[in-house]
N, C-alpha and C positions, 0 to 999 in steps of 0.2 A: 214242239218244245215241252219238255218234261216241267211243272209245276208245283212244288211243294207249299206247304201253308206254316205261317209262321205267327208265332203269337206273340204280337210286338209288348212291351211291358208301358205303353201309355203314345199320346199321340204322337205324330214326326216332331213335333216342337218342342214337345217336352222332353223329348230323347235325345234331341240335339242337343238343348239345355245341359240337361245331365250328363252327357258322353261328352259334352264340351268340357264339365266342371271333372269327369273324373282322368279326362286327357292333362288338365293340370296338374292335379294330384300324381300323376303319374310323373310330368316332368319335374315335381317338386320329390318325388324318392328319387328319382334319378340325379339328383343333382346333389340329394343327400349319400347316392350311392358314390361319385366321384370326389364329394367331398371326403369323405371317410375313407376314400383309396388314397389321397395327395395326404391324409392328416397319419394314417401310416404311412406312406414312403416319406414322410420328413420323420415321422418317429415323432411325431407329437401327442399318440394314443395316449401318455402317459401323463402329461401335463397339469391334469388336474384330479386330484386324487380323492374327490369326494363325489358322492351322488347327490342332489338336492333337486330332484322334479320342480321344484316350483320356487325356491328361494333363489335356486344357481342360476333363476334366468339372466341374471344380468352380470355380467363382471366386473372385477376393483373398478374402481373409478379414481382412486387417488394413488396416490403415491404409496402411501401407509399401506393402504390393502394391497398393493403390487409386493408388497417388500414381504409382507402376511403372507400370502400366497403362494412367495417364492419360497420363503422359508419353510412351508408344509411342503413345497415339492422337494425341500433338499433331505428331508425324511426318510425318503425313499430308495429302493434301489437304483433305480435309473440315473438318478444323477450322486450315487453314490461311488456309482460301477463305470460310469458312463463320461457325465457331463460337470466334473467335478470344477472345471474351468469354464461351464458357462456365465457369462452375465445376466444381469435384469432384461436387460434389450434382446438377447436371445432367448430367455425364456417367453417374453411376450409373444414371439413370434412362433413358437408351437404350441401356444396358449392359443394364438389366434386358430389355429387349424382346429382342435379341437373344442373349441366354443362355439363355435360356427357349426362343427359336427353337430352338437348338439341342442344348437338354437334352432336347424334346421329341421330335427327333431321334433320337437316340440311344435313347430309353424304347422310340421302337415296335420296332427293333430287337430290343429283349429283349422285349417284348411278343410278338412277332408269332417269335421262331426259338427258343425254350423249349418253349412249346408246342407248336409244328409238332413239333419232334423229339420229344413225349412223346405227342403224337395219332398220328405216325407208327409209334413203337414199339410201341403200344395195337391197332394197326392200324384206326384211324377212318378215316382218308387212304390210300385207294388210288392204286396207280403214277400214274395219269392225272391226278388231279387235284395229285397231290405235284409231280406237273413244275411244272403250273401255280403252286404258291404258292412253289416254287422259285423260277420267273421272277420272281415281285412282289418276292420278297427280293432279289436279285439286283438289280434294277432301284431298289428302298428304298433297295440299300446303296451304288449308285452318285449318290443324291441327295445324300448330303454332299460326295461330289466336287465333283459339279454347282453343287452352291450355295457351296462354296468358291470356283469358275473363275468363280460371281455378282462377289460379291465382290472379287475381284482385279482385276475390270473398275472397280471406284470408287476403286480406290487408289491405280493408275496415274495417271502422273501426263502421258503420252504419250497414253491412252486418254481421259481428260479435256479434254485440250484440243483434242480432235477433236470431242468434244460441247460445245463453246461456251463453254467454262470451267466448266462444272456439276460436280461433285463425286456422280456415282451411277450404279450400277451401268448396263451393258448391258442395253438394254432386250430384247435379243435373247436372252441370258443370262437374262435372269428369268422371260421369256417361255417359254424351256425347262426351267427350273426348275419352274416352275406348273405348265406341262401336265405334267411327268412326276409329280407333285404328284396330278392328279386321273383321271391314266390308273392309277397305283396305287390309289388310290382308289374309281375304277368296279369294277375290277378285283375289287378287294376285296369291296364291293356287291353285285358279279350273283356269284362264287362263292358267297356267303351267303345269294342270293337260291333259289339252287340247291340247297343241305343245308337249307336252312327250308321250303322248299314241295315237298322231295323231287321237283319237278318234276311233281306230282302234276295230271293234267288238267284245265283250268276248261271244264264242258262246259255247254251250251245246256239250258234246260227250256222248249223253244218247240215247234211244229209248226205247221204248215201256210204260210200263208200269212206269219206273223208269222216264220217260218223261215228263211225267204226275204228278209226283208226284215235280218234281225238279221246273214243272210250279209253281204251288199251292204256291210252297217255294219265289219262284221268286215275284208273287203276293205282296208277306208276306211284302218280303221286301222293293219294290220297295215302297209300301203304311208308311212301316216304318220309313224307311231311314231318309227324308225329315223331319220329327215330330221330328226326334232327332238330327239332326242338328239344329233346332229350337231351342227346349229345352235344349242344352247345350248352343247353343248362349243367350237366355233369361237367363240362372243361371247364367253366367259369368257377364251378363250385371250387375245383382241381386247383386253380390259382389263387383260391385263398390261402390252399397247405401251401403252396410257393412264396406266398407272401409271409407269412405265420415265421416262416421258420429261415425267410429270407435265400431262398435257394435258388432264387434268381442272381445271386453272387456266386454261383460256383459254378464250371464248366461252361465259362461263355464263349464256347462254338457252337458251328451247325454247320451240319448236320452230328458229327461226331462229338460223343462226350469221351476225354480225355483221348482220342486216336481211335475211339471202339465206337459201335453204333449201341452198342451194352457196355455201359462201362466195368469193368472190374470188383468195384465197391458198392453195388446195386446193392447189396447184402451186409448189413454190417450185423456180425452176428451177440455184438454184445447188447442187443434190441431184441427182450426175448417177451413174447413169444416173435417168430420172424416174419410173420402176418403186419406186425406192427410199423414194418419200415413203410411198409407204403402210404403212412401216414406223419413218422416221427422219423424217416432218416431223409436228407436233404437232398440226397442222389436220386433217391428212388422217386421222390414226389416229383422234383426236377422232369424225369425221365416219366414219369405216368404221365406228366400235364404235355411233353411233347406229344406222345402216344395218341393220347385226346383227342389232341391240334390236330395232329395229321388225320386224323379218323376221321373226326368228324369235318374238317373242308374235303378228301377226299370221297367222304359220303356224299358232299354239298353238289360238288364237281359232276360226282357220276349223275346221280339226279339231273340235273340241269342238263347233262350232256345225252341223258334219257327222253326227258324231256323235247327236246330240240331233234334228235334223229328219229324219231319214230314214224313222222307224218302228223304227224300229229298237233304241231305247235301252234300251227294259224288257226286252228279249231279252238283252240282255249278260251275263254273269258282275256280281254285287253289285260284286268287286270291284274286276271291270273300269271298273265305274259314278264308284262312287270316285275313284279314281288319278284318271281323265280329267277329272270336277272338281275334283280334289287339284291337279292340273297348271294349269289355269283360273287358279284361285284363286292361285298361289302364282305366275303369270308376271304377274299383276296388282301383286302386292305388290313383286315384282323389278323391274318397270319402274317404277312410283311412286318405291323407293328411291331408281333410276339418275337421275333427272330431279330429285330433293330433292337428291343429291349435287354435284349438277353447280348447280343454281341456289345452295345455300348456301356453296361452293368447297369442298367435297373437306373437311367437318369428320372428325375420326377416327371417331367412334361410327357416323356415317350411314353412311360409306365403309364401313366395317368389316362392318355389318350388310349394304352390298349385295355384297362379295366373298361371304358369308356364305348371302346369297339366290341367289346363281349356285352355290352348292355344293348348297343345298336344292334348285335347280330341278333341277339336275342329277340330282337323288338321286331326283326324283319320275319325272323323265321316263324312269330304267334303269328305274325299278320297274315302270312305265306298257307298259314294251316286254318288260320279264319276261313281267308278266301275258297280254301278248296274245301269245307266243307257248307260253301252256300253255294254249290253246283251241284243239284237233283242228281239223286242215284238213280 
């Protein structure tokens, strides 16, 4: 058996400590990630129109500040354009999505730099890896900017009527917002991937001829893995322009958009320069983020079906065995949601569950490319 040497970043105990405290962390962006998918699909992004890092932690508490509050939100476009017949009791309640956004916000914050500086003091976190969860904080704490400079993209009222009169944020804006959303988030993942399995070897129990064939397999993978963490991170990103600009309300068939596998209006030529549809026309983003889907579960599929026909498969690591039908299994259930989403218009529980499935695929397929490279070349 092949043996490689790994240089753990402090003892089993302490790495379990830490990889336990940053598995949290992780399910605390994650929850901050789906929260922020349900506070757009209600259209609540807009609800409160101030930044205050540290005084806005708490909100109205009486009646008076409720009535305050409503009243700065009736300032604005959105309920100028939009919700000019909402009530108090309706505003509360996309108040509550987006407060929540935000109080979530803030928690990982204290979640995630209390500890780092008491594991740090402990000495659990060595130089190297402290840079690193430096970065992620540092990158965390420029998220509320970020999704502030979201924000001020819906409020404008110059910035709106450049989008057609719509009342919501920059799809470009949000788009950056997410991704830096699930780069903190990998992030988070493979460091914890890293103090839980101490990096510890996944080695072969094969010989001969079966040996040889479990290599070939190992090859397969090691070249695939990587291209489909990719590919599911780029179609994730792809469903923020979907959300942005709500293009999940138009052409809800499938496979055919409007009777064409191309629709007609892929090109709308008054988007000049015409590079730019595939970000700003609703057809085209629609039709890139199928493209995606299909790509990347049909990359998932061949893999796995690589995988499995080779001779190769009962040579693997158990847990390598797993993950790779963990991954199977869970790009079947993301593309079912993506296709129920789109034929039923964008209800909130469905949507919500397939942002939801793009975080899980995401989560199976770092773990998928962990595994395969703690199996000795």
């Amino acid at each position: 058996k092949a043996v490689v040497s790994t240089q753990s970043t402090g003892s089993p105990a302490s790495n379990k400590k830490v990889g336990a405290w940053l598995l949290l962390c992780c399910g605390v962006v994650g929850g901050i990630v789906v929260v922020g998918g349900i506070t757009r699909l209600t259209q609540s992004g807009l609800s409160i129109t101030e930044w205050k890092p540290l005084i806005g932690t708490l909100p109205p508490t009486t009646h008076e500040k409720w009535v305050e509050e409503f009243e700065r939100y009736k300032q604005f476009p959105e309920y100028k354009r939009l919700n000019q017949n909402m009530t108090l009791a309706e505003f509360k309640r996309i108040y509550f999505w987006e407060y929540s956004h935000r109080l979530l916000g803030r928690a990982i914050g204290v979640i995630f730099l209390f500890p780092f500086l008491y594991y740090l003091k402990k000495g659990y976190i060595n130089r190297n890896l402290s840079l690193k969860m430096a970065g992620v904080f540092l990158l965390g704490g420029s998220q509320g900017l970020l999704g502030w400079y979201m924000v001020k993209s819906g409020l404008d009222e110059k910035n709106i009527d450049q989008r057609e009169g719509i009342p919501r944020v920059s799809q470009y804006r949000l788009a950056a917002h997410l991704g830096s959303a699930f780069v903190i988030y990998c992030a988070l993942w493979w460091l914890a991937l890293d103090l839980l399995t101490n990096k510890k070897p996944l080695n072969l129990n094969v010989s001969g001829n079966e040996l040889a064939k479990t290599i070939k397999t190992i090859k397969t993978l090691r070249f695939g893995a990587p291209l489909i963490s990719g590919l599911v991170f780029i179609t994730a990103l792809s469903g923020a322009f979907v959300a942005g600009l709500d293009a999940g309300l138009i052409y809800n068939t499938f496979p055919y958009m409007g009777g064409k596998l191309i629709p007609s209006d892929i090109i709308d030529n008054k988007i000049k320069p015409k590079f730019r549809n595939m970000f700003e026309n609703a057809v085209t983003v629609q039709f890139e983020h199928r493209v995606l889907a299909i790509t990347t579960f049909s990359s998932i599929l061949t893999l796995y079906a690589l995988a499995r026909g080779r001779g190769g498969w009962k040579g693997l690591p158990k847990s390598v065995r797993v993950l790779s039908t963990s991954l199977f299994g869970v790009a079947c259930v993301q593309v079912g949601l993506g296709i129920t989403t789109l034929l039923t218009f964008v209800p909130t529980p469905i949507a919500s569950a397939h942002q939801m499935g793009s975080l899980t695929l995401l989560t199976v397929a770092l773990w998928f490319l962990h595994a395969i490279r703690r199996i000795p070349k």
